[in-house]
C-alpha positions as CSV (number, residue, x, y, z in Angstrom):
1,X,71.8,48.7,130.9
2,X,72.9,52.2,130.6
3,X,73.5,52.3,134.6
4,X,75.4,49.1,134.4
5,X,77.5,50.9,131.6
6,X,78.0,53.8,134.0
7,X,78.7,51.9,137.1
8,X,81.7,50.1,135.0
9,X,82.5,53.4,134.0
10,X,83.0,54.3,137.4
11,X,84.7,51.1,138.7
12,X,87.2,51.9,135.8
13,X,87.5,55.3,137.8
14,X,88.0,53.7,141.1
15,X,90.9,51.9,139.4
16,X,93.0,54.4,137.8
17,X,92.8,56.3,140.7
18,X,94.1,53.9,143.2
19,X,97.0,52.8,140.3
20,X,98.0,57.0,141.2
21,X,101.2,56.4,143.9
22,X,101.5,59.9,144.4
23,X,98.0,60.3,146.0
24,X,97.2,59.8,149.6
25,X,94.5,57.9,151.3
26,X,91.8,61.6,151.8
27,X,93.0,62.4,147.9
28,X,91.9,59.4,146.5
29,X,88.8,59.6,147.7
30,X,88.4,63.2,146.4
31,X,89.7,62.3,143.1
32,X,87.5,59.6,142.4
33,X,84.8,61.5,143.2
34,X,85.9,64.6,141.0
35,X,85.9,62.0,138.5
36,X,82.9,60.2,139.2
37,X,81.3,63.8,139.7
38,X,82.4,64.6,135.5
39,X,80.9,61.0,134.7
40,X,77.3,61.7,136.2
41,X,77.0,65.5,135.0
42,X,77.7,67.4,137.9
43,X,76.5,65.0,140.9
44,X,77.3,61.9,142.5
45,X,73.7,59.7,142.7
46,X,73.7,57.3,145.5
47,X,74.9,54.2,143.7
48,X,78.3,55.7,142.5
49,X,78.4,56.8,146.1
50,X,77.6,53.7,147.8
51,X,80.3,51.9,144.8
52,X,83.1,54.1,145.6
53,X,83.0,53.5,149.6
54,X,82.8,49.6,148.9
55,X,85.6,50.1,146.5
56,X,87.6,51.9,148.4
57,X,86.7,50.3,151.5
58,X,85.6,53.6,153.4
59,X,82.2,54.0,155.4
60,X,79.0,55.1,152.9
61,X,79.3,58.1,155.6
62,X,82.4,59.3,154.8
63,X,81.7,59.6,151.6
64,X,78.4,61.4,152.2
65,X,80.8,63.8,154.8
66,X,82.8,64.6,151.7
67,X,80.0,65.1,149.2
68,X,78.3,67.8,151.5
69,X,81.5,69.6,152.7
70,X,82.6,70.3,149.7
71,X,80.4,73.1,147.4
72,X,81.7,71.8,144.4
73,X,80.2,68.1,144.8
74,X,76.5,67.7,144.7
75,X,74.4,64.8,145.7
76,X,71.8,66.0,143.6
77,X,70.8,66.2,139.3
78,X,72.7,69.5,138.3
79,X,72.9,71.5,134.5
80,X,75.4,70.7,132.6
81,X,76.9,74.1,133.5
82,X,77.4,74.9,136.5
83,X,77.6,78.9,137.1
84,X,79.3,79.8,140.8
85,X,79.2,83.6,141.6
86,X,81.7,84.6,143.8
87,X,80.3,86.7,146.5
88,X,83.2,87.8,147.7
89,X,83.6,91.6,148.5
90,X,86.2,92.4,146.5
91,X,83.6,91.4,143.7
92,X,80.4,92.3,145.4
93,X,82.3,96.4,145.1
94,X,83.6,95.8,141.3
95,X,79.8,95.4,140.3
96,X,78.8,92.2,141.3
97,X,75.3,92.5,142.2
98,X,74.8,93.8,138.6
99,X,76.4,90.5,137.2
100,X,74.1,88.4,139.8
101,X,71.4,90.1,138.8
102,X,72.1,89.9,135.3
103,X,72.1,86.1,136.0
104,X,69.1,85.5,137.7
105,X,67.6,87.7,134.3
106,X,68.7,85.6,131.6
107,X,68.8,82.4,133.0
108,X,65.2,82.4,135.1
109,X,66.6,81.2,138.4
110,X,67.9,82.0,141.7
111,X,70.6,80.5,143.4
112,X,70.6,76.7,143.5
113,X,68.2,76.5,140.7
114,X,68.7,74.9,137.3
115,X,67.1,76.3,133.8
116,X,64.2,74.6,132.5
117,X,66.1,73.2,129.9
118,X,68.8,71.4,132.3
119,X,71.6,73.3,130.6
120,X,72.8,75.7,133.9
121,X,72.5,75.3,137.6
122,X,72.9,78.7,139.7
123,X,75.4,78.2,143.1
124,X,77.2,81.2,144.9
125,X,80.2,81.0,146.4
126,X,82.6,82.5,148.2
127,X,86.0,84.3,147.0
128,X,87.0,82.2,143.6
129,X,90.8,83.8,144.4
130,X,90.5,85.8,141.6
131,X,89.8,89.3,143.0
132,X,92.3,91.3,140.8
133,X,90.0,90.7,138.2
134,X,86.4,90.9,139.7
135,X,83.5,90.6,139.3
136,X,84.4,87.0,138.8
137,X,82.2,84.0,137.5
138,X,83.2,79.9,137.0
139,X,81.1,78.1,134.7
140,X,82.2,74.2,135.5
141,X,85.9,74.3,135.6
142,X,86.1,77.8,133.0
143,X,86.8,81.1,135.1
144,X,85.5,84.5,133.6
145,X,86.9,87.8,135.1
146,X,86.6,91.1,134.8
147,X,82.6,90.9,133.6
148,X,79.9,93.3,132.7
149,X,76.2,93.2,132.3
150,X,76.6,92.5,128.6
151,X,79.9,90.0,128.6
152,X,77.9,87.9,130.5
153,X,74.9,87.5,128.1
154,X,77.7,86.7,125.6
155,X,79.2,84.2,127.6
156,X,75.6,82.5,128.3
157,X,75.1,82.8,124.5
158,X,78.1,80.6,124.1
159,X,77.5,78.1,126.7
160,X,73.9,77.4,124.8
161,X,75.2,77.2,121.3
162,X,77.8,74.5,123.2
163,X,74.4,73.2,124.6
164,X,72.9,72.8,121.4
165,X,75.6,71.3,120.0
166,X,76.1,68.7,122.3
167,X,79.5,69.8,123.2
């Protein structure tokens, strides 16, 4: 029942998507996975994916192209947070191995890994176009500049109480 519930969900995606003029044929497909992507908790499973290329009428392997080009889709169960490091060098020199480190510290994991308690999954990435303000983190769509050792502990502090909370 609850997949049905979801599925409709993202039919109704599919929809409002397609009503958008302004988009063109390669951004509705990105949009509705975006959305689809917010729907499922940070991944597309294989039934939205199969849904949205019947919907939109585009091969199942298009999709999949999409879904694995892209870092910010994932084909796979993420945390509700998603933490992306950028390993640019501009960061990398303003002290970003300490905040990486500092990462793989309080949360437990390495890159690509997820906290036992499904709240954060670990990515790195390259430059987040923020480099006047490095080290730089992005926690889901949230970017975080200018961080220390401790700021980032306080920042993880706030993402769990948000956890906890159900927000």
């Amino acid at each position: 029942m609850v997949v049905d519930q979801t599925l409709e969900k993202v039919r109704e995606i599919i929809e409002a998507v397609e009503k958008e003029q302004s988009l063109e044929e390669g951004d509705i497909l990105l949009n509705c996975l975006h959305r689809v992507q917010d729907v499922y908790q940070n991944f597309v499973p294989s039934e939205a994916a199969e849904l949205v290329a019947e919907r939109l009428k585009v091969p199942l392997s298009k999709v999949y192209e999409v879904l694995t080009f892209y870092t910010m889709f994932s084909t796979k169960l993420r945390g509700k947070y998603v933490i992306r490091v950028c390993n640019s060098l501009p960061c990398h020199v303003t002290g970003g191995s300490q905040i990486i480190d500092a990462l793989f510290k309080e949360l437990k994991v390495g890159f690509g890994g997820t906290t036992e308690d499904g709240l954060f999954t670990l990515e790195k990435t390259g430059c987040l176009g923020l480099c006047g303000v490095g080290p730089v983190i992005m926690i889901n769509d949230e970017f975080y500049g200018n961080l220390t050792v401790d700021r980032v502990a306080e920042i993880l502090a706030d993402y769990r109480a948000r956890g906890e909370a159900g927000v």
